[in-house]
N, C-alpha and C positions, 0 to 999 in steps of 0.2 A: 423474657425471652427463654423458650426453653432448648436447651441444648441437647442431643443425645450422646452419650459419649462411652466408647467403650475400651477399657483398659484392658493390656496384653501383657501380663507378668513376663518379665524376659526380654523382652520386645520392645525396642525403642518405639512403637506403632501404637496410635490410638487414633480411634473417629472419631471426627467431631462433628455431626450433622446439626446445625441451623434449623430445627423443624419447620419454626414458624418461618423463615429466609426458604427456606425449599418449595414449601406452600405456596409461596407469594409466587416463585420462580415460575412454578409449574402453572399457578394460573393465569401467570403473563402468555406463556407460550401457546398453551391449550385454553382458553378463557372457560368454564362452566363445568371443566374436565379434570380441576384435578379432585374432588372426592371419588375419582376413582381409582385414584395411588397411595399407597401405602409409603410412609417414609421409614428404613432404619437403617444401621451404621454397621458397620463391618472391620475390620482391621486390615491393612494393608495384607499387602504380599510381599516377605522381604523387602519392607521399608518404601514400597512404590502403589501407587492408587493402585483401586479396585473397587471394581461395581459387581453385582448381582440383580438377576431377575429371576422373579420369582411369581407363584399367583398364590392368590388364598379367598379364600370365601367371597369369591368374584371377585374378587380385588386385585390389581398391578404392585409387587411390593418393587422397589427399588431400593435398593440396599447399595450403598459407597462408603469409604475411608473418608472421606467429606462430604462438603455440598457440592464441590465439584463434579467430583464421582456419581455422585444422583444424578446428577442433571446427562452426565455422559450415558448413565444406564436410560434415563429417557428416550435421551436421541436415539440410542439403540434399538429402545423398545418400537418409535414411530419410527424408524425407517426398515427394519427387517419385520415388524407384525403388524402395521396398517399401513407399509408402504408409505409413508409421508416423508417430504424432505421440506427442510429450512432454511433457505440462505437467502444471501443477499437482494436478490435479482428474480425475482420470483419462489414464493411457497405455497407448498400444496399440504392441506393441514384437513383432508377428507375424514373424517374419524367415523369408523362405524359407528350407529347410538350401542353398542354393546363391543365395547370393548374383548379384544381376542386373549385367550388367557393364554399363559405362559406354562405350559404340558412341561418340559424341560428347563430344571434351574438354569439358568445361563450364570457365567462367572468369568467375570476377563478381567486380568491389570494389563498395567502396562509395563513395558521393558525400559520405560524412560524417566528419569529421575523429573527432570525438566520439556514442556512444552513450551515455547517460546514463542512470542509472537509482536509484532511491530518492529518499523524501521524507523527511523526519528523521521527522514522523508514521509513517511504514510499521515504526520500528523497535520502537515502541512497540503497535501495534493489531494488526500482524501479526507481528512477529518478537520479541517481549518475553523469552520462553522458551526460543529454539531454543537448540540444541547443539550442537557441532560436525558430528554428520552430517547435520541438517540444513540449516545452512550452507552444507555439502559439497553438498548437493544443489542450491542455489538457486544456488551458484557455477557449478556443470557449466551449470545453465541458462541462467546469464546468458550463458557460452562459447558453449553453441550456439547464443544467439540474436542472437549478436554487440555484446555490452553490453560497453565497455571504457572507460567513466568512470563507477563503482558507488559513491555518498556511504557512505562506510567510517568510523561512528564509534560502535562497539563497542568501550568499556571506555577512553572516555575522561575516565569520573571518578577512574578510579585516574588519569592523569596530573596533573588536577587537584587531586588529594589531596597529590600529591607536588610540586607548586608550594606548593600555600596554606603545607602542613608548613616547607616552606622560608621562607617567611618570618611563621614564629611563629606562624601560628596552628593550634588546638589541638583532638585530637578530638571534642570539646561541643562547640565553635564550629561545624566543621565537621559534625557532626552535623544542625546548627539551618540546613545551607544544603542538602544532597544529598538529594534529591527519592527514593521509593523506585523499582524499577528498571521499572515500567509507567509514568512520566509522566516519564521522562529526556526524551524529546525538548522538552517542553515547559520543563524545567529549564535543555536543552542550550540553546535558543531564548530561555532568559532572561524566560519570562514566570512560572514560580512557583518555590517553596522549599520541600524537605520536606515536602512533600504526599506520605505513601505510605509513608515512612520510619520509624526512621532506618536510614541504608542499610548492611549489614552486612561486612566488611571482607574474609570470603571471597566475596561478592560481586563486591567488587574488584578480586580478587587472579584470580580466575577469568576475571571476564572482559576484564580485561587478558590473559589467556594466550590465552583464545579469537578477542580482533583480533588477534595475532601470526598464528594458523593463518591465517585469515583473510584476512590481507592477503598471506599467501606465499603463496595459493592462485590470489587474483586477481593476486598480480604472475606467477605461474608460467604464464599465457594471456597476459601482456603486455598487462593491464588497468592503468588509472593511478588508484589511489583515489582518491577525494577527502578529506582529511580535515579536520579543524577547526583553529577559532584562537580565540582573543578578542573577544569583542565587549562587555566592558564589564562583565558581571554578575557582580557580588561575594556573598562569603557578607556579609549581614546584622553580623553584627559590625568590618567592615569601617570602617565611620563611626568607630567606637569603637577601632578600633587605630590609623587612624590620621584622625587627627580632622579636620586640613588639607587630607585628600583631597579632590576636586571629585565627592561622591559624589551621588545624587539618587535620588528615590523615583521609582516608575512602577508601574502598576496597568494588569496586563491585564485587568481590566473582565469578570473571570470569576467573581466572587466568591472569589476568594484572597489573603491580606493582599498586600501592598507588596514588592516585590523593589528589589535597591539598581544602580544602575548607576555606575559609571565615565568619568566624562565622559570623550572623547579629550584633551581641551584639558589635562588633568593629566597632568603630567609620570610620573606611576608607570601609565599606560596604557600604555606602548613598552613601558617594562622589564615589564608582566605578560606582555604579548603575546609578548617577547619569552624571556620565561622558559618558557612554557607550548609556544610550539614548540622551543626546543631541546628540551625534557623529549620532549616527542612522539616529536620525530625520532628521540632517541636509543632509545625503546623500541618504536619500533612503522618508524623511516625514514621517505623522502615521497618523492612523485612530484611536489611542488614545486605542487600543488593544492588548496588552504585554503577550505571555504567557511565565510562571515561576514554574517547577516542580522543588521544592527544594529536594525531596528528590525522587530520581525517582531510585527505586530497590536498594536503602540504607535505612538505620534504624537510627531515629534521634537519637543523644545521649542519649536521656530520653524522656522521656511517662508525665514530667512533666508538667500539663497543662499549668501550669503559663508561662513556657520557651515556648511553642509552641505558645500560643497569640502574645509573645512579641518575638520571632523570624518571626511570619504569620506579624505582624505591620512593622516589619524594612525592610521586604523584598517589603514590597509595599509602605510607605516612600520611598527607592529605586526609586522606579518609578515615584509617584507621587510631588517628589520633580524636579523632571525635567518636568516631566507635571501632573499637578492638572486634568488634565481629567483621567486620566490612568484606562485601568478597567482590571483588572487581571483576566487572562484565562489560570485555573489549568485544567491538566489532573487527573480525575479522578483515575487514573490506578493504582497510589499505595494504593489506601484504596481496592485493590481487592489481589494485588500483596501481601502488606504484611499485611493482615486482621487482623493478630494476635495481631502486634502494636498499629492497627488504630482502636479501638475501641470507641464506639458512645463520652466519655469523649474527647478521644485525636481528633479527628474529630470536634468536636465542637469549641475547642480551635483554632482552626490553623481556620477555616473557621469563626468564629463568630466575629473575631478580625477586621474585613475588612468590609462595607459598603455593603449593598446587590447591589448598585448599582453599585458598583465598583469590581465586581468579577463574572465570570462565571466558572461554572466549568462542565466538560465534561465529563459524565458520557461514559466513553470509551468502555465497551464494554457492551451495555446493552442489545445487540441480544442475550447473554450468561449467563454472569454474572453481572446483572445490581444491583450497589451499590445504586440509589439512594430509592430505596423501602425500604433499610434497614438501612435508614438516613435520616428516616423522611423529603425527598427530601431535601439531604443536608441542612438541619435544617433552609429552606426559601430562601435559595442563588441560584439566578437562574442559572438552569443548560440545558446540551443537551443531545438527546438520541442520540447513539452513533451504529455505527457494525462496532466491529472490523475484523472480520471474517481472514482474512489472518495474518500469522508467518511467517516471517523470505524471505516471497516473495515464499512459497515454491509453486510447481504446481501439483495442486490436485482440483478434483471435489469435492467443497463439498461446505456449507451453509444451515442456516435454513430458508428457503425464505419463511414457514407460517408463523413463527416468525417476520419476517422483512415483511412482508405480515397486518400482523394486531398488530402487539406490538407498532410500534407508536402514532398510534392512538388511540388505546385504555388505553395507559399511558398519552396520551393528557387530557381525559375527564374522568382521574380518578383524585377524589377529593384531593389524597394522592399525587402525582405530584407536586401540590402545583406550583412554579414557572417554570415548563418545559417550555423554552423560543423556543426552535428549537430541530431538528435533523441534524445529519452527518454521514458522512463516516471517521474513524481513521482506517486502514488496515494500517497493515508493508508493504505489498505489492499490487500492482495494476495490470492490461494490465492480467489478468485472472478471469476467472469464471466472464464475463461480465454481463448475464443474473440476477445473481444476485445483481449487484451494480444498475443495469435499474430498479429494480424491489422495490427497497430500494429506488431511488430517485423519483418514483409515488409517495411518496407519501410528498413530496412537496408541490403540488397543492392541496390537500384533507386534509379531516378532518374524514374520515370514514375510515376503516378497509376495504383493498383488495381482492379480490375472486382471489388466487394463481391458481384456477385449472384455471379459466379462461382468465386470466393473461398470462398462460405460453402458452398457444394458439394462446392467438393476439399476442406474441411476436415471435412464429415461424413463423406467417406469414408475420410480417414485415422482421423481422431478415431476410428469403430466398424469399423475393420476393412473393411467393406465394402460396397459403392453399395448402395442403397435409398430408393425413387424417393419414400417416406414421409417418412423422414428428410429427403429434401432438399427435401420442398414445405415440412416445417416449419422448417428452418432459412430458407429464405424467407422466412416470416411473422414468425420472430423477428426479424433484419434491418431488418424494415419494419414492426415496432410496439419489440417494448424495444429495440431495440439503434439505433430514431432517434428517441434522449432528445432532450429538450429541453436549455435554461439552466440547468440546475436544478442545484444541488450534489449530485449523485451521485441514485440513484436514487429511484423514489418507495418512502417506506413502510407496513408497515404499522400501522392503528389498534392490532393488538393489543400491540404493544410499546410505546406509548403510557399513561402515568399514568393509569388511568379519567378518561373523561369524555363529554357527551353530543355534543362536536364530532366531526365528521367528520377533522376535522384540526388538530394542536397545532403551538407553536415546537418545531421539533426533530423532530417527527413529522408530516412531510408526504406525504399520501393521493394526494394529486391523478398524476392518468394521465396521459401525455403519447399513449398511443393506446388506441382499442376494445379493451377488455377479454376483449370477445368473439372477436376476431382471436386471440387469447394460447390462448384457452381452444380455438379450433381448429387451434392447434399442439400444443395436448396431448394432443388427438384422434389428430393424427397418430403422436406420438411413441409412444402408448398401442396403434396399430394396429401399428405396427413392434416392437415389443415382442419379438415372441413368433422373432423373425429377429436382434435385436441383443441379445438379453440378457443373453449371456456379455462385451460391449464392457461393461470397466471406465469410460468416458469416457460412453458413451449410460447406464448407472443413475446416474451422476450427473448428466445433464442430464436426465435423464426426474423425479430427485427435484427438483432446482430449479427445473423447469417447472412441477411441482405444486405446490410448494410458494408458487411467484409467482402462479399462478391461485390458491391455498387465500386466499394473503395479502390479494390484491384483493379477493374476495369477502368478506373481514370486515369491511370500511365498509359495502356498503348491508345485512350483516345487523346489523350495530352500530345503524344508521340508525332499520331497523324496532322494533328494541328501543326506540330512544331514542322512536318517535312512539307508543311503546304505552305507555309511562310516561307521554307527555307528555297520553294521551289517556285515561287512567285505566282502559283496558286489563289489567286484571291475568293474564287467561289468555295476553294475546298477550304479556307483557312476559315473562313464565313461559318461554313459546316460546322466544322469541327468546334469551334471557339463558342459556337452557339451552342452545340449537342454538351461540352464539357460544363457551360454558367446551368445547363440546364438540370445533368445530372446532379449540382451540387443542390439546385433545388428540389430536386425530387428527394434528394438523400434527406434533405431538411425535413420537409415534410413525413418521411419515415420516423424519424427519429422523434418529430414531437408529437410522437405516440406514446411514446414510455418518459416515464418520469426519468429514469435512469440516464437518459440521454440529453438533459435539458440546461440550458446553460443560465436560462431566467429563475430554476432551483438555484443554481449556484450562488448566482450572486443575491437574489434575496433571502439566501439563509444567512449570507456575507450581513445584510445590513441589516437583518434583524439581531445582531449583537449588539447595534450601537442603541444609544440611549437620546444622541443629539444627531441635527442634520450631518452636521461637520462628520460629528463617528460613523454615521454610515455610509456617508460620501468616500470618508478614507476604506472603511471596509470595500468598499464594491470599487476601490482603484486596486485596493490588494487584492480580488478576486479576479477581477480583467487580466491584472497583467501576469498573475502568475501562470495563468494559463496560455498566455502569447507572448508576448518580449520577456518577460522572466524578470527586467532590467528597465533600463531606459529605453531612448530609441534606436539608441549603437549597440544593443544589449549582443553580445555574442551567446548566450542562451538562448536565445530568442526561438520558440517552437518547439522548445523541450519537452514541456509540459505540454503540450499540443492536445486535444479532441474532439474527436468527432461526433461535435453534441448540437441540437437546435437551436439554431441564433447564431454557433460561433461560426457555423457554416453558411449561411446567409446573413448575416450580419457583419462578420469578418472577413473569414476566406474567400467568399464571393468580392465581394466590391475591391478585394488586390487585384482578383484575376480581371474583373472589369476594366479596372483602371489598366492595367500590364496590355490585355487584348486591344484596348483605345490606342494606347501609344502605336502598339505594332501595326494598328491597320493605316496612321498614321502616317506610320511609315512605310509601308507599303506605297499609298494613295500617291505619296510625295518622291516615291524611289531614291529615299535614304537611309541611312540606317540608322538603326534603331540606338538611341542613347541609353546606354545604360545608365548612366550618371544620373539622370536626371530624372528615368523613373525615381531609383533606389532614393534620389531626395526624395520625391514627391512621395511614394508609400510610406517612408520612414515618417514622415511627418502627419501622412494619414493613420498611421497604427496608433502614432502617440496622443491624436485626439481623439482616438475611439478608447481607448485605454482609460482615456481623463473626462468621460463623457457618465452622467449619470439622467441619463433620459429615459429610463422604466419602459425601453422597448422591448424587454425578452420576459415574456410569462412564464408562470411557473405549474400551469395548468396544460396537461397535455391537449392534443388537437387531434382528433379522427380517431378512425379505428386501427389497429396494429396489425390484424388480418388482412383485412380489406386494402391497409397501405402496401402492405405486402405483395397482394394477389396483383394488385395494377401493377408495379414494377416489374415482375414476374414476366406478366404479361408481355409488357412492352421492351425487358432486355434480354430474357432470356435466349432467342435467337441470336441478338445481334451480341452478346456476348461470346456465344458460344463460336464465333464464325470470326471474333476478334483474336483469337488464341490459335 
């Protein structure tokens, strides 16, 4: 393996570029194109990446402080000199056969120590299933968008397996604690047990081998994982083995029995913490970065500051009793989550007790709700800025992109910041609303505030290949209706992913708009007009199907609406209408949607059961892949629709046949001129969910259907009037 490496007398800074790793990278991305780049190595800038561009004897050089940095002068090079973009949800990778050379060195670092990215949610809602390639893929990406602090904690219950095993306890026991492998984040975060399970042991053993790839991949860019430690949460039998322990009950308030914690103040808190990272270290190594949310949407016993110092000290003791380097990386999320606890005294405590060098903490969602402005930048403890933007993985248009446009940079070189060390990405979910995650990660390489209008321009012209003056009036109107969401936890949704009912809007299913509807619905016009010029742009048929499908979505409240006042008004021809025109849209939405792989819920769940090895394993995979997307839970589940989408199959498969069912009883009861029992729906759906959840009958493919144009153009067709005349 040859290394290039270049030493800085003076300078704690040296490169280390991966030639042969860079090589490979570049010919993943560009396949037959990388002899025509050049790899070498450069020294940082005052201790922080740096790329260069450069040309020579027809050649592309790229020059970074690592292989990260190369890979960021790449993306730079294909998105500002052949116009190409990379991401999730369509790419356009047009390469001239003669590459454009580089007239002017270009040379950019960054102003950020740290790029951060993942939320322990995202591992679960979006990445549950993946497989090594495509891992492979999200890691190239994180390389080129210059991410190089990634929360890396894939297959860390085999480690845990191999602590507990260590001291006595037994695979029942441990059965009755390991969550199945769609609600690990929530397991990892210590709010439930077993929920999903019980989890299977090639499971384990798998995906322990698959964080190995993983983390050699991101340390091979010169990325620093981040990975776990202890925070307290024992299996259940725990009490019972060892009965002295300072054990206690806590109730994340989800409808899920009791999880056991581990006070820090007992003395076998060090030695687990301590046991579970050496185990770590020695199967997976560290880059000496632990993160540890002790109380993540729980309430600590008391507000007592003195117990919150000396619980924040034992919990990093913990750590740094197995390694003196250890630096503790909190989510910020519960000083937003439970504000009311966490006020400036108890904040102080839990964060003051630890070393400023030895802690970061991640202001998680600061595109929103940013806590560090009102904590005197967590009281000098360096932290990151954060967009969370996405809930639950749900799919909806939406984002504040002027916000993520100029909020980082102008909290960079505000004096009150204080320590702001980096920016990241923390979203529950990924693989949507791309536009805005590209637009979030410009600003990387910068140290100034963005021009959004102009931004969202050059990004339709790389995104389809090429300018059109359509596209770009509609990317303006999206900008300036979804993409400047409001406060709201992620986007709005839709009623029909909603448990039948005659509201406009449920817990967990919120309708409401943050703009004219009507504005949306003439970007689709636009995009609808350009059509017939971008239709080969892999990027433009999927923003053309999730513009439609954002206009299909909004229009089904006020036609839900008309429904509900035709019932309410004894109506039977108009309720006929309407209840037919509403089962109809959702099939048309379906059929849109099983146009794009991105939207498919027969992906889902067969990437769910090609983890397992036996019937049984992939029977349980595809119940953990059902349900976390619908009841979340059981069939009382108060999460129920959290995780909600609007993808092919769950829409006709699912949310269809409630509303069928709900529309029966009411016409029922119309027919009969009585009223409507609620009771006895909510039995009979509750009990329909829970057998479509526990059903493994191979009826959702994973092969799209039709054309994405064409599904288009017909909807177009047939609602554009009658939407426009709904508003």
């Amino acid at each position: 393996m040859l290394v290039f490496i270049i030493g800085v007398f003076g300078l704690n800074a040296y490169a280390q570029v991966d030639q042969k790793a860079s090589h490979d990278f570049i010919e993943r991305v560009i396949p037959g194109r990388s002899a025509s780049f050049i790899v070498e190595a450069i020294s940082q800038d005052n201790g922080k990446d740096a790329f260069e561009l450069d040309s020579r004897d027809g050649k592309i050089i790229l020059r970074g402080s690592n292989g990260l940095s190369v890979a960021a002068a790449l993306n730079y090079y294909l998105k500002n000199y052949t116009f190409c973009d990379i991401g999730w949800n369509g790419t356009n990778l047009k390469l001239p056969a003669s590459l454009p050379p580089v007239s002017n060195k270009v040379h950019k670092s960054t102003p950020y120590q740290y790029r951060y990215y993942l939320n322990y949610c995202t591992f679960n809602y979006s990445m549950a299933w993946w497989n090594w390639e495509r891992w492979q893929k999200e890691i190239d990406w994180m390389a080129l968008n210059g991410i190089n602090t990634p929360l890396a904690i894939t297959g860390e219950e085999a480690v845990w397996q191999d602590v507990y095993k260590s001291m006595g306890f037994a695979d029942k026991e441990l059965a009755a604690f390991f969550s199945g492998p769609a609600y690990f984040s929530w397991f990892w975060m210590g709010n439930i047990d077993a929920w999903g399970g019980p989890l299977p042991q090639h499971w384990m053993d798998s995906h322990k081998a698959l964080q190995k790839k993983i983390l050699d991949r991101e340390r091979s860019f010169g990325m620093k994982p981040v990975l776990s430690s202890f925070t307290g949460h024992v299996p259940p039998s725990f009490k019972d083995r060892f009965p002295k322990a300072k054990v206690k009950k806590t109730n994340w308030d989800a409808g899920f029995p009791d999880v056991y914690i581990l006070d820090p103040d007992d003395e076998m808190f060090e030695t687990i913490g301590k046991k579970y990272i050496e185990a770590q270290t020695k199967e997976f190594g560290t880059d000496h970065l632990y993160s540890a949310d002790t109380f993540n949407e729980n309430v600590p016993p008391t507000n007592d500051s003195t117990y919150l110092d000396g619980m924040s000290k034992k919990v990093f003791r913990s750590m740094t009793v197995a390694d003196p380097k250890a630096v503790w990386v909190m989510q910020g999320w519960m000083f937003h989550y439970n504000n009311k606890f966490w006020q400036p005294q108890q904040i102080k405590a839990l964060l003051n007790a630890i070393p400023n060098d030895q802690m970061i903490i991640l202001d998680l969602y600061s595109d929103a709700h940013p806590v560090w402005n009102r904590t005197d930048a967590y009281y000098g403890k360096p932290w990151i800025w954060n967009m969370l933007q996405n809930f639950g993985g749900n799919i909806s248009l939406f984002g504040r992109m002027r916000h993520v446009a100029a909020d980082p940079a102008i909290a960079l070189h505000d004096p009150e910041s204080k320590n702001m060390m980096g920016i990241g990405l923390a979203p529950e979910g990924i693989e949507q609303n791309p536009a805005l995650f590209e637009l979030m990660l410009e600003n990387v390489w910068r140290n100034t505030p963005i021009d959004a209008d102009e931004w969202v321009k050059d990004y339709a012209r790389r995104r389809y290949g090429q300018k059109d003056s359509r596209a770009g009036e509609a990317w303006h109107i999206l900008l300036n209706t979804v993409y400047s969401g409001g406060l709201t936890e992620g986007g709005p949704e839709s009623i029909i992913v909603a448990r039948p009912t005659m509201r406009p809007t449920i817990d967990r299913v919120l309708t409401k708009l943050n703009y004219d509807p009507k504005e949306l619905v003439k970007a689709w016009s636009l995009l609808i007009a350009a059509a017939g010029s971008l239709e080969k742009s892999d990027g433009f048929q999927y923003d053309l199907v999730d513009v439609t499908r954002q206009v299909l979505a909004n229009y089904a409240t006020p036609l839900q609406q008309k429904m509900v006042a035709a019932y309410k008004g004894g109506d039977k021809n108009g309720f006929k209408k309407y209840s037919t025109a509403f089962l109809q849209l959702m099939d048309d939405m379906d059929a849109l949607l099983s146009t794009r792989k991105d939207f498919l819920l027969g992906k889902w769940i067969n990437e769910a059961r090609a983890n397992g090895i036996t019937d049984a394993e992939k029977n349980l995979y595809e119940f953990n892949a059902r349900d976390l997307v619908t009841l979340w839970g059981d069939k009382e589940s108060g999460l129920r629709e959290y995780s909600n989408r609007q993808w092919a199959g769950l829409i006709k498969g699912y949310y269809k046949p409630r509303w069928e069912l709900y529309f029966s009883q009411l016409n029922k009861a119309m027919a009969s001129n009585t009223p409507f029992d609620d009771k006895v729906f909510d039995k009979q759906v509750k009990d329909w969910e829970w057998q479509w959840v526990n059903k493994h009958d191979n009826a959702y493919p994973d092969a799209i259907k039709g054309d994405a144009i064409e599904q288009a153009e017909l909807l177009f067709a047939k609602y554009n009037s009658i939407i426009q005349q709904s508003y």
